[in-house]
C-alpha positions as CSV (number, residue, x, y, z in Angstrom):
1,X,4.7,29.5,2.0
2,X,5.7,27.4,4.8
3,X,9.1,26.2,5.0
4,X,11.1,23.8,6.9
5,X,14.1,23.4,7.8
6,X,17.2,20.9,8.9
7,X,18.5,20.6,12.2
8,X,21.9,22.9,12.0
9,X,23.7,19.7,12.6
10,X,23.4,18.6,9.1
11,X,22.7,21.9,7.1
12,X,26.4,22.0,6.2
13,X,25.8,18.9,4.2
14,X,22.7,19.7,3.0
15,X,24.2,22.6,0.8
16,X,27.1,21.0,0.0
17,X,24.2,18.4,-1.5
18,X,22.0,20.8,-2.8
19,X,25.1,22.4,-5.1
20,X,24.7,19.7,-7.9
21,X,23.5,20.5,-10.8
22,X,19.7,19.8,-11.8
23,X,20.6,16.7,-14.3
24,X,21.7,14.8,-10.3
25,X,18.0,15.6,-8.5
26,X,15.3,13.3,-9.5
27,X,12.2,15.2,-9.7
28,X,8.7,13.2,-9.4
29,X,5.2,14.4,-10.0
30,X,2.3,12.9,-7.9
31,X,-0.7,13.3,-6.7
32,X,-0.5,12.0,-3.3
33,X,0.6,14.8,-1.0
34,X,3.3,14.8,2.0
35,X,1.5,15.2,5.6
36,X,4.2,14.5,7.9
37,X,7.6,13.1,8.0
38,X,7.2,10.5,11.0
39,X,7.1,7.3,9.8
40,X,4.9,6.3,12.6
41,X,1.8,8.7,12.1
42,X,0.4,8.2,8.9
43,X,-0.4,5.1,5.8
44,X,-1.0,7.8,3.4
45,X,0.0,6.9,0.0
46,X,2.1,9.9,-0.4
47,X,4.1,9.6,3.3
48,X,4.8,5.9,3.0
49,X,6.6,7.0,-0.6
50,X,8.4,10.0,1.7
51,X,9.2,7.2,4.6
52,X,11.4,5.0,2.3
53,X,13.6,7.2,1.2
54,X,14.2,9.1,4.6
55,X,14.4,5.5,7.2
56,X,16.5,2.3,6.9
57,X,15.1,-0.6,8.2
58,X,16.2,-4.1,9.7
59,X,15.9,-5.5,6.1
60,X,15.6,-4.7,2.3
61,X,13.8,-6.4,-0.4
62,X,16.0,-6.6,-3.9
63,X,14.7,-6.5,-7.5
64,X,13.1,-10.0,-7.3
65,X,11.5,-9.3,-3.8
66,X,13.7,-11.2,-1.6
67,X,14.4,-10.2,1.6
68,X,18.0,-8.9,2.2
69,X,20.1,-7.7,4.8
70,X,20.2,-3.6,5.3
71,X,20.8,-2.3,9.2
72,X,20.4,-6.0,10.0
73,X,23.7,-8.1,8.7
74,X,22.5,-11.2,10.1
75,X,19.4,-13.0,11.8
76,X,17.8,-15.7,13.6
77,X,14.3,-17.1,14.9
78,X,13.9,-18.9,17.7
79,X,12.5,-22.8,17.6
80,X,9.1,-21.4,18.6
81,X,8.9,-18.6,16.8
82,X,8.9,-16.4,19.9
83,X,12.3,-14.7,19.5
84,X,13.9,-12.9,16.7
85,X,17.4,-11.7,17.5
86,X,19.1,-9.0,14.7
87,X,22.4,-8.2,14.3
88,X,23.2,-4.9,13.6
89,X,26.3,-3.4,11.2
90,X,27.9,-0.1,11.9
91,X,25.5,2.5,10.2
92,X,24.7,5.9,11.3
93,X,22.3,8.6,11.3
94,X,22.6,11.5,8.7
95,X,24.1,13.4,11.5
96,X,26.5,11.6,11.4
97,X,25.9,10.0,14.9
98,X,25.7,6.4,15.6
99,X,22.7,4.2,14.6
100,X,22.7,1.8,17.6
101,X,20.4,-0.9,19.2
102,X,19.0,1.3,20.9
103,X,17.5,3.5,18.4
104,X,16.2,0.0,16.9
105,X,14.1,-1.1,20.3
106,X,12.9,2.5,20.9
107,X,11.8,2.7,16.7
108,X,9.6,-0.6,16.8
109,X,8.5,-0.3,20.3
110,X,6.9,3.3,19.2
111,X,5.8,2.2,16.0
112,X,3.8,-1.0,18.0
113,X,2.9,0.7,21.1
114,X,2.4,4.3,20.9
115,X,-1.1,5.9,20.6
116,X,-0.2,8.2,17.8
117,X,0.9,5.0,15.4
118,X,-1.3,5.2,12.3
119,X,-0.7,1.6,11.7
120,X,0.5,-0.4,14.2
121,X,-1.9,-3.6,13.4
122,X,1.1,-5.9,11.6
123,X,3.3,-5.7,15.5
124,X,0.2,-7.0,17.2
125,X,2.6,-9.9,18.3
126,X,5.6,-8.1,19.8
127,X,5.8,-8.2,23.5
128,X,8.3,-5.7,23.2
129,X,11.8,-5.1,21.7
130,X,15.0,-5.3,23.8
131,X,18.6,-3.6,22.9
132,X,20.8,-6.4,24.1
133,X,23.4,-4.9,23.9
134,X,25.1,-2.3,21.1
135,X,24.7,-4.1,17.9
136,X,22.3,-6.6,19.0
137,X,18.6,-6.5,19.2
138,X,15.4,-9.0,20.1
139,X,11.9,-8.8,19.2
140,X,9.7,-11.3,21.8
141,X,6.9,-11.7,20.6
142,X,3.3,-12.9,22.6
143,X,3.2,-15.8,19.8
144,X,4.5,-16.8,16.4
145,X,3.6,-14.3,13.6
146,X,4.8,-16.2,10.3
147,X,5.3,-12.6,8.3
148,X,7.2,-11.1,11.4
149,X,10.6,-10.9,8.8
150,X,8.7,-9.4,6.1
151,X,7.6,-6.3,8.1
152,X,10.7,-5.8,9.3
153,X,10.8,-4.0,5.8
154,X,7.7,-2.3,5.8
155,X,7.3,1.4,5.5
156,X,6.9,2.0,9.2
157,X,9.4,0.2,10.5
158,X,11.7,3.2,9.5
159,X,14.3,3.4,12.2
160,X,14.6,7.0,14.0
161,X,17.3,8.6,16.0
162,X,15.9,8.1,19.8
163,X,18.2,11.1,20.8
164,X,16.7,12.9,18.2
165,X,13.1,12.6,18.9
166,X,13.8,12.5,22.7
167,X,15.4,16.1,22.3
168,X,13.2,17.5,19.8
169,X,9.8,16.4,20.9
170,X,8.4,14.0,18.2
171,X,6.0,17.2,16.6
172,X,9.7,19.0,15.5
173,X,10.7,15.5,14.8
174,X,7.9,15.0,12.6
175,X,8.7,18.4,10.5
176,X,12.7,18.1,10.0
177,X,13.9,14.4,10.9
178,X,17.5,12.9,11.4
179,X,17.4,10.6,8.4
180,X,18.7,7.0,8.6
181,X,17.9,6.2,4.9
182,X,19.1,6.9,1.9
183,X,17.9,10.2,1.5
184,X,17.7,13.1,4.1
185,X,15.3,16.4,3.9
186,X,16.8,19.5,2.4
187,X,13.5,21.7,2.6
188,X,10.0,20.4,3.2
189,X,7.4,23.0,1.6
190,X,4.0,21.3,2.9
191,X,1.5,21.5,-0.2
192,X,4.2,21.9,-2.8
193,X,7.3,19.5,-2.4
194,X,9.8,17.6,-0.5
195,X,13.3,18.3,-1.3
196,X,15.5,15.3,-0.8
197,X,19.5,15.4,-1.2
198,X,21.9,12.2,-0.6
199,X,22.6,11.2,2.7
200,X,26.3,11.4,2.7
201,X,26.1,8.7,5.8
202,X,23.5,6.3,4.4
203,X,24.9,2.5,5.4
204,X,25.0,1.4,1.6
205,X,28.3,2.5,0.4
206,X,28.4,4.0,-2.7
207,X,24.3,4.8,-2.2
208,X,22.4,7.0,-3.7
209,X,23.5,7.0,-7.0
210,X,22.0,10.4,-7.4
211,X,22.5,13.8,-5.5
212,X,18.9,14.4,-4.5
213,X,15.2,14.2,-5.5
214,X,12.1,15.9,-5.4
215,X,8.5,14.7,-4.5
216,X,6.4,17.4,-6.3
217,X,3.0,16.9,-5.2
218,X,0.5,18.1,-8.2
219,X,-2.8,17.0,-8.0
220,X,-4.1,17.3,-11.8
221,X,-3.5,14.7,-13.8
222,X,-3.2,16.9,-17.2
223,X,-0.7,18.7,-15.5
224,X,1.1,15.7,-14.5
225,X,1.6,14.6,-17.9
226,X,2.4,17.7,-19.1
227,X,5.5,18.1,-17.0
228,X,7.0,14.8,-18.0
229,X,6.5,15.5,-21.6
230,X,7.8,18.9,-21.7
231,X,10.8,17.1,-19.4
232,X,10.0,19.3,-16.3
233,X,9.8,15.6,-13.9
234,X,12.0,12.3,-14.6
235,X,8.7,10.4,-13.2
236,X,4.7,10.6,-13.1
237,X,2.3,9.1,-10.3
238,X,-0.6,8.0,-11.4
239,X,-1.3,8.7,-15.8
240,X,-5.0,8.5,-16.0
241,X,-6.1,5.6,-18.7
242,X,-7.3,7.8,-20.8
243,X,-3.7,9.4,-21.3
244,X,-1.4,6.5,-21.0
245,X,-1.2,5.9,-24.9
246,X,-0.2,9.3,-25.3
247,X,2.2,9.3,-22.6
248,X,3.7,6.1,-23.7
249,X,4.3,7.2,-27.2
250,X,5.9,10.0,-26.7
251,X,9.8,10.2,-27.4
252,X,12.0,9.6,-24.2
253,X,9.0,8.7,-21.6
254,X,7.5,5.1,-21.0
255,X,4.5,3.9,-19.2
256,X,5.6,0.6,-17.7
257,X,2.0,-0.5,-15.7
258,X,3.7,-1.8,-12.4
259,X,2.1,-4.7,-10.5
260,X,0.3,-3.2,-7.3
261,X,-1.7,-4.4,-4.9
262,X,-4.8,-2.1,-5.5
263,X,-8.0,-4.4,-6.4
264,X,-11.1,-2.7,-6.9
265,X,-14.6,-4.8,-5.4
266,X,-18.1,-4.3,-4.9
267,X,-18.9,-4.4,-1.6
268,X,-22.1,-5.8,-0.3
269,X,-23.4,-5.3,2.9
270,X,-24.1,-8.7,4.2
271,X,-27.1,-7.7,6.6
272,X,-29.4,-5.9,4.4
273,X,-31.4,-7.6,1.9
274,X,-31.4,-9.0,-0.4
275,X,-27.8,-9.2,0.1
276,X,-27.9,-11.2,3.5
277,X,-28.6,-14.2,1.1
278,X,-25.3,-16.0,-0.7
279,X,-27.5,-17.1,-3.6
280,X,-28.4,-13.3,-4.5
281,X,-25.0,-12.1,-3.7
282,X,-24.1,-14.9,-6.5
283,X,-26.3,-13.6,-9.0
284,X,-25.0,-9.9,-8.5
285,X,-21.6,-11.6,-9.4
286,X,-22.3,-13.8,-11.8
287,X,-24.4,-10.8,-13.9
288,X,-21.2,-9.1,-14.4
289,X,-19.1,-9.2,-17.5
290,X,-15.4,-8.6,-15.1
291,X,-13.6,-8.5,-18.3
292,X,-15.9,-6.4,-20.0
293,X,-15.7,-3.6,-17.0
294,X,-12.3,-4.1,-16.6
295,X,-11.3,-3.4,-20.5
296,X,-14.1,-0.1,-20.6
297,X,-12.8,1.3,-17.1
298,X,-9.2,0.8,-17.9
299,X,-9.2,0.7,-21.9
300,X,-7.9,-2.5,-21.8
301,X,-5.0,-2.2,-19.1
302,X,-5.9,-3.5,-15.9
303,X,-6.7,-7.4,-15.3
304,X,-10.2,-9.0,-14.2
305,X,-9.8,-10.2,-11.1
306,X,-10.2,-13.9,-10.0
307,X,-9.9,-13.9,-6.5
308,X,-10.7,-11.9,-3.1
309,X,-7.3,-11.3,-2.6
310,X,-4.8,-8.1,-5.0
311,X,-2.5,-10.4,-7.5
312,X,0.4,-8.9,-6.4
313,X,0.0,-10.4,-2.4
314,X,1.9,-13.8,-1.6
315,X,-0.2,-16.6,-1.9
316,X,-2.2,-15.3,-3.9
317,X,-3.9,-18.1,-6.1
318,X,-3.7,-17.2,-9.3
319,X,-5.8,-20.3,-10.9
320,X,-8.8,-19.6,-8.8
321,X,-12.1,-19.9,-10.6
322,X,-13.9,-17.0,-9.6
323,X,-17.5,-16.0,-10.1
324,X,-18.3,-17.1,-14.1
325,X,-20.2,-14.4,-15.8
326,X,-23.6,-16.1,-16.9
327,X,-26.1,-13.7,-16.6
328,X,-28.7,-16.7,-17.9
329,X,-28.0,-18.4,-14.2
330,X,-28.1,-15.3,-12.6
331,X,-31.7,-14.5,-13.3
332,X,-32.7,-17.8,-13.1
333,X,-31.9,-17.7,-9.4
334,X,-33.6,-14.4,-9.1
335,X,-36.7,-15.9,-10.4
336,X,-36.1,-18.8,-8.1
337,X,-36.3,-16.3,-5.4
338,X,-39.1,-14.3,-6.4
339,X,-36.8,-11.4,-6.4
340,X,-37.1,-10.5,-10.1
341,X,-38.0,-6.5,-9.9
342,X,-36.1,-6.0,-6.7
343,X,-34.8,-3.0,-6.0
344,X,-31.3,-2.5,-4.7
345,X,-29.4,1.0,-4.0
346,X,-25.9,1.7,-5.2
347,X,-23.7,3.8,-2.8
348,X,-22.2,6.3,-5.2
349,X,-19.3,7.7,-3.9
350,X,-17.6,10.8,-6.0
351,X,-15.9,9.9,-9.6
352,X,-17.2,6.8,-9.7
353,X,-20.3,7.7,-12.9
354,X,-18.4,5.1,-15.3
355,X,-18.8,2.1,-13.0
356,X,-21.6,2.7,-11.8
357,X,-22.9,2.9,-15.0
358,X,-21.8,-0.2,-16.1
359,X,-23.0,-2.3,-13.1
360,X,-26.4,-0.6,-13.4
361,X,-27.4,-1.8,-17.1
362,X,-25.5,-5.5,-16.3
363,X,-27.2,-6.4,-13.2
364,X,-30.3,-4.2,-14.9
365,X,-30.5,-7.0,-17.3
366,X,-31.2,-9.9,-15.3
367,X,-33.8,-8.8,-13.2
368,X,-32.7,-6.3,-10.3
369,X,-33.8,-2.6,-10.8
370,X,-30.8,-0.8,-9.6
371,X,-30.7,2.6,-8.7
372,X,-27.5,5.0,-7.9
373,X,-27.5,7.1,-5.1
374,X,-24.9,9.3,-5.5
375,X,-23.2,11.1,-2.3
376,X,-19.7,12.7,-1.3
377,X,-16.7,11.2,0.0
378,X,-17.8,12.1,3.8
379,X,-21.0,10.6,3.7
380,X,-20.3,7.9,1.5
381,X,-17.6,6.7,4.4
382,X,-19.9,7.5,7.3
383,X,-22.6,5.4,5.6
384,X,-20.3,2.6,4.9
385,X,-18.8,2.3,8.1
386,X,-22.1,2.3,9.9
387,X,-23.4,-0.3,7.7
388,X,-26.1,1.9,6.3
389,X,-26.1,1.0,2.8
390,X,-27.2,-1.6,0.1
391,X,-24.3,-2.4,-1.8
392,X,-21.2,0.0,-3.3
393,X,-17.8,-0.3,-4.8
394,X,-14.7,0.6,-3.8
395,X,-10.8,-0.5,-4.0
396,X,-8.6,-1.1,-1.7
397,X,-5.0,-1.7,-1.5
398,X,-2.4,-3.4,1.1
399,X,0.8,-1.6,2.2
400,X,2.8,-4.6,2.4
401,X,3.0,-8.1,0.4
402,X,2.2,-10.6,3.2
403,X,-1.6,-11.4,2.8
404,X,-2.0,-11.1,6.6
405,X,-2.9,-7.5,6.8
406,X,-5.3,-7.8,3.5
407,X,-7.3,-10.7,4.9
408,X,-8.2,-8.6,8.2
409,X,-9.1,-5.6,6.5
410,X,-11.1,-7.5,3.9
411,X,-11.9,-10.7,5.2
412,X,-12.3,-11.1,8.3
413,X,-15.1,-10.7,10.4
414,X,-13.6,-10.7,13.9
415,X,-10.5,-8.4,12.5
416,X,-11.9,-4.8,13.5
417,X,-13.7,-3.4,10.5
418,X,-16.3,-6.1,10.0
419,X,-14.7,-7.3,7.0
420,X,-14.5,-4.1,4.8
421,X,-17.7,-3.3,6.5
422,X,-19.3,-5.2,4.4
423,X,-20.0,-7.3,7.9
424,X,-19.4,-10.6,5.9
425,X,-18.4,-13.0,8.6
426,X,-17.5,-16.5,8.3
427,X,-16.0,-18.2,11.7
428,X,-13.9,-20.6,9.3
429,X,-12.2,-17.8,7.4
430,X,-11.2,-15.8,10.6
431,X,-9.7,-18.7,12.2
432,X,-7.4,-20.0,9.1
433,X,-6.6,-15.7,9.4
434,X,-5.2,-16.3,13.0
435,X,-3.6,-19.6,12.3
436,X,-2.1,-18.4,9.1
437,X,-0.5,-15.5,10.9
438,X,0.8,-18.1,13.5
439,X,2.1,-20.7,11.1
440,X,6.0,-20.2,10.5
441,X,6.1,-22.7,7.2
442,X,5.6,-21.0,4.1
443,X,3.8,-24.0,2.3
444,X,1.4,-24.3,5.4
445,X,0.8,-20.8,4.6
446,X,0.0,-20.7,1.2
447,X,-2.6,-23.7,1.8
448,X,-4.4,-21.6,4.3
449,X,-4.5,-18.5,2.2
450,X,-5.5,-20.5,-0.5
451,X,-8.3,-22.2,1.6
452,X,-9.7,-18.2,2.8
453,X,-9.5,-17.3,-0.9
454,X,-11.8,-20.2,-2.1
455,X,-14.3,-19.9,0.5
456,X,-14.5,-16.3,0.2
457,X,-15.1,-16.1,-3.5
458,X,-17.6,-18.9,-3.0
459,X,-19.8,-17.2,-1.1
460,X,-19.5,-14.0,-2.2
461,X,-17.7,-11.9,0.5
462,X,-17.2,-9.0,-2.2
463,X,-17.4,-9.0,-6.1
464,X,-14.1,-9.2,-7.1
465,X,-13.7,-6.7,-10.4
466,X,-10.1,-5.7,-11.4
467,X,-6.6,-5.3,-10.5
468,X,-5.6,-2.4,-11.2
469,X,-1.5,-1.4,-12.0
470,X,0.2,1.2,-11.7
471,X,0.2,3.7,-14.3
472,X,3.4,5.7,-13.5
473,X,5.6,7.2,-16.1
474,X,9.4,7.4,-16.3
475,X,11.6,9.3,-18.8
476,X,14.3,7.6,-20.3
477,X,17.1,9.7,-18.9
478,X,16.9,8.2,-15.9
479,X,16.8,4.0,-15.3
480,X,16.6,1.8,-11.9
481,X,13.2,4.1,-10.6
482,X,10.1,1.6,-10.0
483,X,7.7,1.8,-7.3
484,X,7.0,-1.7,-5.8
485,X,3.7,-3.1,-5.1
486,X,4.4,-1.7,-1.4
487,X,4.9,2.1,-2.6
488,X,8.6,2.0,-2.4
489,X,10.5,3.8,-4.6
490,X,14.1,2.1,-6.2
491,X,15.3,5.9,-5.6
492,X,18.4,5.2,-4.3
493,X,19.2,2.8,-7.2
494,X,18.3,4.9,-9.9
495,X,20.9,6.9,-12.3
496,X,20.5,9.4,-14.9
497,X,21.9,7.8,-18.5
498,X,21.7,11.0,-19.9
């Protein structure tokens, strides 16, 4: 198998690191596999967990989600919003080489501006970034962008060694990396795992409280709770429903259901009918029992959801009214319509039997005749993108916890991806998405958000059907390990107890 190494700058401390003994390295089982080490080239589920342990960024979010200095000790905005200038503490690289303005500018300029950045959508403001001098940097941005502090935190605004990627070539860069984070690669076997150990010069004095980890990627979920029970892994991505009772009970292992931001939706396309009408789209909603499919997909553990927006997003609006089930109502508009007896085609992508299932006999029962049409992941995609479909559910999820990023990939018409491809498109809702960006007060903000949410569940942009949390495991010899709602894990403040 594939294996690959350190730079020989930092292999002496690599196996001075990789001497402790297996009770310091943290060993995680998940599904989600590790591509590529550059923070800039992928939003895989699996990377972005890899990227915050290996890059430090401007700022850090504590236990409570507050924004707190990391390579950034201080900060200001400018009146307008235009200018964000960072002050910089004396950190380094896991080299041991400086960390320096410098390597700042050139991190958040590639991450914004170069063609191989995965997800460069939340720096569509910057202008550029500027090394003043040393220890000082400046973002300038084309106008105000009210989350601009937030993803200064995200998982790809990781900060690289410019030296490093300059005298490497970014594809060596992307295999063995200079660390900046808390963590620094000891061996990266691609289809297997990724061996962390302590970065002996991470900024955080006295940080990592363990010697090392390991990101074990195993794709079966059996297997996956096997190893934590037989004590093989500290913590589990991912415990299917069906085995999180089991799991939970066992002696020394806990199933905690984290908040994420995953929601899972029907989607319906907006330009195919019946669906093109808001009344029918209204009856497909109001036909389903949310709570009912919600307690049956998830035996009980994820939430119905209320709004168009995940519950773990700022601003989301919690007291939203959404759709009521009353199937009564919705076949009375169906009969208004005529439309009793309609036919309507459900997308079917792979795994999804259960749902589809249960959306069948609901919307069955007041009048449509639905019928599944099942195809694979490749098609089903291709279909959906090119609008050539009926209607079809899917989740989705957001990689950060502003709202911005959620309302352009699932609201907004005028965003880039025709609103989920769903090609709902309301003029209203993409201009409070622009001005909400732009607005630098918080409370002006949340009304706007609040404002997108109502309209949207009004008319239907998507069926809103269930948050869903996460269902990782931990064993109780270790404590501090969580993965936020941004798939960040508290690695570097977790300890073994026993």
């Amino acid at each position: 198998m594939e294996r690959l190494q350190l730079p020989a700058a930092i292999t002496a401390a690599v196996l001075l690191a990789s001497a402790a003994t297996a009770q310091d390295i943290v060993r995680i089982a998940s599904p989600n596999p590790v591509t590529t080490l550059d923070p800039i080239r992928s939003a895989a589920a699996g990377n972005i967990e890899a990227f915050g342990q290996l890059y430090a960024r401007l700022l850090r979010r504590d236990e409570t989600g507050a924004l707190q200095p990391a390579l950034a000790e201080s900060w200001a905005v400018s009146d307008d919003g235009l200018t964000y200038t960072f002050e910089l503490r004396a950190a380094k690289f896991s080299d041991g080489s400086p960390l320096t303005a410098e390597d700042v500018a050139f991190s958040l300029n590639r991450v914004a501006k170069d063609p191989e950045s995965a997800y460069p959508a939340a720096y569509a403001a910057l202008s550029e970034v500027v090394a003043v001098d040393a220890d000082t940097v400046e973002l300038r941005l084309e106008y105000p962008a009210g989350p601009m502090l937030d993803y200064m935190e995200i998982f790809n605004a990781g900060i690289v060694s410019k030296a490093d990627v300059d005298a490497r070539g970014a594809d060596a860069f992307a295999a063995s990396p200079l660390s900046s984070g808390p963590f620094m690669v000891q061996e990266w076997r691609p289809n297997d795992r990724l061996i962390l150990a302590a970065n002996p010069n991470y900024w955080r004095e006295g940080y990592p409280l363990v010697a090392g980890a390991e990101l074990i990627e195993v794709s079966d979920s059996n297997a996956r709770a096997s190893m934590i029970l037989a004590g093989e892994v500290e913590a589990v991505r991912a415990v299917p429903y069906a085995q999180v009772a089991e799991v939970d009970a066992a002696d020394d292992v806990a199933v905690p259901l984290e908040p994420s931001t995953v929601i899972y939706v029907v989607l319906p396309n907006h330009t195919k009918p019946p669906f093109d009408d808001a009344d029918v789209r209204r009856a497909a909603a109001m036909a389903l029992d949310r709570q009912a499919i919600a307690k049956a997909i998830s035996l009980g553990m994820a939430k119905a959801a209320n709004s168009t927006l995940p519950e773990a997003l700022a601003f989301y609006a919690a007291d939203l009214e959404g759709q009521p089930y009353d199937p009564a109502a919705a076949r009375a508009i169906l009969e208004e319509k005529g439309l009793v007896g309609t036919e309507i085609v459900m997308l079917a992508p792979p795994d999804s039997a259960q749902l589809m299932t249960l959306l069948k006999a609901q919307w069955d029962a007041v009048g449509f005749m639905t019928k599944a049409e099942p195809v694979d992941t490749g098609l089903w995609w291709d279909r959906l993108v090119g609008g050539d479909y009926n209607i079809t559910a899917s989740w989705w999820y957001n990689e950060t916890m502003d709202p911005d990023l959620a309302a352009r990939w699932a609201l907004c018409g005028s965003c880039g991806n025709n609103s989920y491809y769903t090609n709902y498109n309301n003029p209203r809702v993409d201009e409070l998405t622009e001005a909400a960006l732009r607005e630098l007060d918080p409370e002006k903000r949340g009304a706007m958000y609040r404002e997108i949410q109502e309209i949207t569940v009004s008319e239907v942009s998507q069926v809103p059907l269930w948050y869903a949390p996460f269902t990782n495991a931990y064993s109780s010899r270790i404590e501090g390990l969580r993965l936020t709602p941004a798939l960040q894990w508290t690695l570097e403040e977790t300890r073994f107890t026993k």
